[in-house]
DOZADREN-679698 format. One record per residue (C-alpha): residue number from 1; x, y, z. Coordinates in steps of 0.2 Angstrom, whole numbers, always signed. Layout:
N
(NUM,(X,Y,Z)) ...
! end
This chain:
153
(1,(-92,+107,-166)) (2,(-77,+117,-160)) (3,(-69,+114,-176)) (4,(-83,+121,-184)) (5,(-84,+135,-175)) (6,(-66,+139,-176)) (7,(-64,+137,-197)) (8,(-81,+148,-195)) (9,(-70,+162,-186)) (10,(-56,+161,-197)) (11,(-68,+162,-211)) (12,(-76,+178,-206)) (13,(-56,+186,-202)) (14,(-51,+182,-217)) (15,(-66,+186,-225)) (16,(-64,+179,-243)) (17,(-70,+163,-239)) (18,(-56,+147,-233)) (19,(-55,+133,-243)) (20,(-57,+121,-229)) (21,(-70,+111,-223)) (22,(-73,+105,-205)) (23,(-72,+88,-202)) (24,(-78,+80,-188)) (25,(-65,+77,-176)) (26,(-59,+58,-175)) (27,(-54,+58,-158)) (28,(-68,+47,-145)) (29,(-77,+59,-132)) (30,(-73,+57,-114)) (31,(-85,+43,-107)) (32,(-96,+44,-95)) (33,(-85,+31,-87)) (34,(-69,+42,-88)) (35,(-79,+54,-78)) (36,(-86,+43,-65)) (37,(-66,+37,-62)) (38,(-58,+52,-61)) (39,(-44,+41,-51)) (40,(-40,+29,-65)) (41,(-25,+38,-73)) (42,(-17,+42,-53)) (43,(-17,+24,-52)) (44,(-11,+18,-69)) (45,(+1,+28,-65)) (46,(+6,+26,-46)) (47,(+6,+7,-51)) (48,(+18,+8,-68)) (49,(+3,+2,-80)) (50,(+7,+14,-93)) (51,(+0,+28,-99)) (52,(-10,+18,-113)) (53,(-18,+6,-99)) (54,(-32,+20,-94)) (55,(-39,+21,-111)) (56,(-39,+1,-115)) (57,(-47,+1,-96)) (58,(-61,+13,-101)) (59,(-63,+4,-118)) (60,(-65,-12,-108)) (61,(-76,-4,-97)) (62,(-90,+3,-109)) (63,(-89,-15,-120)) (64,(-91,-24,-102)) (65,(-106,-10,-95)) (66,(-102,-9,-79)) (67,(-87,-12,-70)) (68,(-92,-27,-60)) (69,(-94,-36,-78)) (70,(-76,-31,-82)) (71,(-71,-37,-66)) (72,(-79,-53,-70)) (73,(-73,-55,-88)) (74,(-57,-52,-84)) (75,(-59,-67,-68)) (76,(-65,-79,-84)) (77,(-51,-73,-97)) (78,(-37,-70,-86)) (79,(-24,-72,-102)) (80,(-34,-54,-109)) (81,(-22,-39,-107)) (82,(-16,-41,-90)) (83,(-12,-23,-86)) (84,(-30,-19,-90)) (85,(-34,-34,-77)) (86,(-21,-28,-65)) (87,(-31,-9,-67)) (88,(-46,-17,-68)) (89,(-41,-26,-50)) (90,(-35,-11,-40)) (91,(-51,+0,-46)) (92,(-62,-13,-38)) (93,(-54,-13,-23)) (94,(-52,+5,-21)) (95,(-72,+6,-27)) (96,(-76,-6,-12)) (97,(-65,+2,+0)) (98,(-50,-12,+1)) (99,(-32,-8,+1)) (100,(-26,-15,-16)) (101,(-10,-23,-8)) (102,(-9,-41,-2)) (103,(-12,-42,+13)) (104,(+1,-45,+23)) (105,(+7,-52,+43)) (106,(+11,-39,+52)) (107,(+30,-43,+61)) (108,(+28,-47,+81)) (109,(+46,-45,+82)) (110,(+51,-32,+94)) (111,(+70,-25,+90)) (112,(+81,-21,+105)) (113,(+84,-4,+110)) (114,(+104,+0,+109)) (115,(+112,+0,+126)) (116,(+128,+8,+123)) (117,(+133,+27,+115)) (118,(+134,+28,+96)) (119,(+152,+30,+99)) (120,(+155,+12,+108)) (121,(+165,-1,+99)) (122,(+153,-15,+102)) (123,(+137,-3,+94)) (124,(+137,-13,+79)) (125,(+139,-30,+84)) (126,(+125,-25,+96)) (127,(+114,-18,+84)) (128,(+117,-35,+73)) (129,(+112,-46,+88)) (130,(+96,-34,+89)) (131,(+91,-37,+70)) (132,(+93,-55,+69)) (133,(+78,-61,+74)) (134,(+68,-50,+63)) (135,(+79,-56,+49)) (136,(+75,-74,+53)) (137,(+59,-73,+53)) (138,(+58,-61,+36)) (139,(+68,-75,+28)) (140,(+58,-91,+35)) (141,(+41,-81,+28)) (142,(+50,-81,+9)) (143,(+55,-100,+11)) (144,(+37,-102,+16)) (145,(+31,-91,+0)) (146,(+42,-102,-9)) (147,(+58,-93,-12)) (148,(+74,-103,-12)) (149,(+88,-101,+0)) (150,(+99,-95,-14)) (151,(+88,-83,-22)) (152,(+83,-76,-2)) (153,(+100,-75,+0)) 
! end
């Protein structure tokens, strides 16, 4: 319509008539679902899906219906475009109110206050002895998540 409108305009200026003819634009309108997820392309972006991830989402999205469909094709057909899954994922747990990362043990490990100026010789050996605990523990977790000791080395 807007093209239309515009060849219309140009076609009055010049006044002779332009040889043109509008075409109707090829381009898809925005979806209703692209409206209703306003927050789709912050986190395609946010989470380095790629800038072509929104519109394979919303394609998805009005072939699936609804977005719990999507959510449950892409459960069954877990090989089909993984960053449309991975999007599809993160906007399901944003619809229902859950943080999208894993979620995590939080560290009981308390680290020792310094006892001695910043200028004190022994600051650093101190501040060594402080942090080794929490860096037991962070490397025993990654063993248990199946790290090696190399590779958490």
């Amino acid at each position: 319509m807007r093209v239309r409108q515009i060849i219309e305009k140009a076609d009055r200026l010049v006044g002779g008539g332009i040889l043109t003819k509008a075409e109707p634009s090829k381009a898809s309108p925005r979806s209703d679902f692209m409206v209703d997820y306003p927050y789709v392309w912050n986190l395609a972006e946010m989470h380095r899906l790629g800038s072509v991830t929104p519109h394979h989402f919303f394609a998805e999205l009005e072939r699936a219906g609804s977005l719990e469909r999507l959510v449950d094709k892409m459960k069954r057909l877990p090989w089909r475009a993984p960053t449309t899954r991975e999007l599809a994922r993160l906007v399901w747990l944003r619809k229902r109110g859950e943080s999208p990362w894993p979620a995590m043990k939080r560290s009981s490990v308390a680290i020792v206050e310094p006892s001695c100026p910043v200028d004190h010789p022994d600051r650093g050996l101190q501040c060594q002895l402080a942090l080794e605990p929490a860096f037991q523990q962070l490397a025993e977790r990654a063993a248990e998540s199946g790290w090696t000791e190399n590779e958490i080395a």
